[in-house]
C-alpha positions in Angstrom: -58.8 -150.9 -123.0 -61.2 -149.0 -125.5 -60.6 -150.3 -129.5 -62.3 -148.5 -131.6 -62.7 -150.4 -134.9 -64.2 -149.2 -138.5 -67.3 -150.5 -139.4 -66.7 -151.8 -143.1 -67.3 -155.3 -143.8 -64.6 -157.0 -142.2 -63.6 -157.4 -138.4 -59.9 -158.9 -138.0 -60.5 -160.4 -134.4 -56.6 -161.3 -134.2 -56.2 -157.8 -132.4 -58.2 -158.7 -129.4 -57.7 -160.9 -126.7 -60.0 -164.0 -126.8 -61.8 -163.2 -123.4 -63.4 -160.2 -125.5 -64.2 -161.8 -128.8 -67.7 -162.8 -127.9 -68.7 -159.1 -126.6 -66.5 -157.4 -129.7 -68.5 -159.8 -132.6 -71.7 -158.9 -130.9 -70.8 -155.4 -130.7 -69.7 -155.5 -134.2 -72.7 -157.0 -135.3 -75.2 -154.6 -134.2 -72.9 -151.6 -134.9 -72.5 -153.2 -138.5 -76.7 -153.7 -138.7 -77.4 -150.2 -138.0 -75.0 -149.3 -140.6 -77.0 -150.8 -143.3 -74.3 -153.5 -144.0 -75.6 -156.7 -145.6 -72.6 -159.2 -144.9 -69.4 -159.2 -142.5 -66.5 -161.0 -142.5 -65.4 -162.4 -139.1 -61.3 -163.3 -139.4 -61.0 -165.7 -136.7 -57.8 -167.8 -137.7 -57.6 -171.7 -138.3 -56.1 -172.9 -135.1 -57.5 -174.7 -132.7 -61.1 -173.7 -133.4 -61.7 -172.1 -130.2 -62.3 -168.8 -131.7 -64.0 -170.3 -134.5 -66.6 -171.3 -131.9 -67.2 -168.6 -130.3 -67.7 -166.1 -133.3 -70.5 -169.0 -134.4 -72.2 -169.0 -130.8 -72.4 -165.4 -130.6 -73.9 -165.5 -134.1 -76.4 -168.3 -133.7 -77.7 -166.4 -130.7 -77.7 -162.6 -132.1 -81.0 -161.1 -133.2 -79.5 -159.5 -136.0 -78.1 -162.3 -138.4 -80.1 -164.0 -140.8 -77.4 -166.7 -141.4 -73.5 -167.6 -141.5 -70.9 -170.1 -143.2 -67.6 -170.8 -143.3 -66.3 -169.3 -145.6 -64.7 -171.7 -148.3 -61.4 -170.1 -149.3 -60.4 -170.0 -145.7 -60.2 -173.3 -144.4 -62.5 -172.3 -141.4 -60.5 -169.3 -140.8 -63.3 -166.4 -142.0 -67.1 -166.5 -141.0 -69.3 -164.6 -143.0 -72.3 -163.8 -141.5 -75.6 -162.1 -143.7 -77.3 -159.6 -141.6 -81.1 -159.8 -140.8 -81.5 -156.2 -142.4 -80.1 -157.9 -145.7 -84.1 -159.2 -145.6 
């Protein structure tokens, strides 16, 4: 199945099945780089911290972001991640 998802800032990853979150947040990523976005917000949930996990491996290993947090009004349920473009 094909989602086509708006490239605006924030990515609400509760809409796609976990077996596609690292390929959507890497997709997202670059999509959201060549937009000329500086930050993005991953929504990932609390949970277990699978998810969590996986939005922060794809992000420690994609070329285009600088750096990302928790971030601290979520309770490690939203990553933000600063683009390398934001350089």
């Amino acid at each position: 199945m094909t989602h086509r998802v708006p490239i605006e800032g924030t990515l609400d990853l509760h809409a796609f099945a976990p077996r596609d979150v690292s390929s959507v947040v890497a997709e997202y990523i670059t999509a959201a780089e060549a937009a000329g976005l500086v930050e993005v917000r991953l929504i990932h949930g609390r949970g277990v911290g699978v998810q969590r996990r996986t939005v922060h491996a794809v992000l420690r290993n994609h070329p285009g972001v600088a750096e990302f947090w928790d971030a601290p009004e979520s309770h490690l349920g939203v990553t933000i991640a600063r683009l390398a473009t934001a350089h």
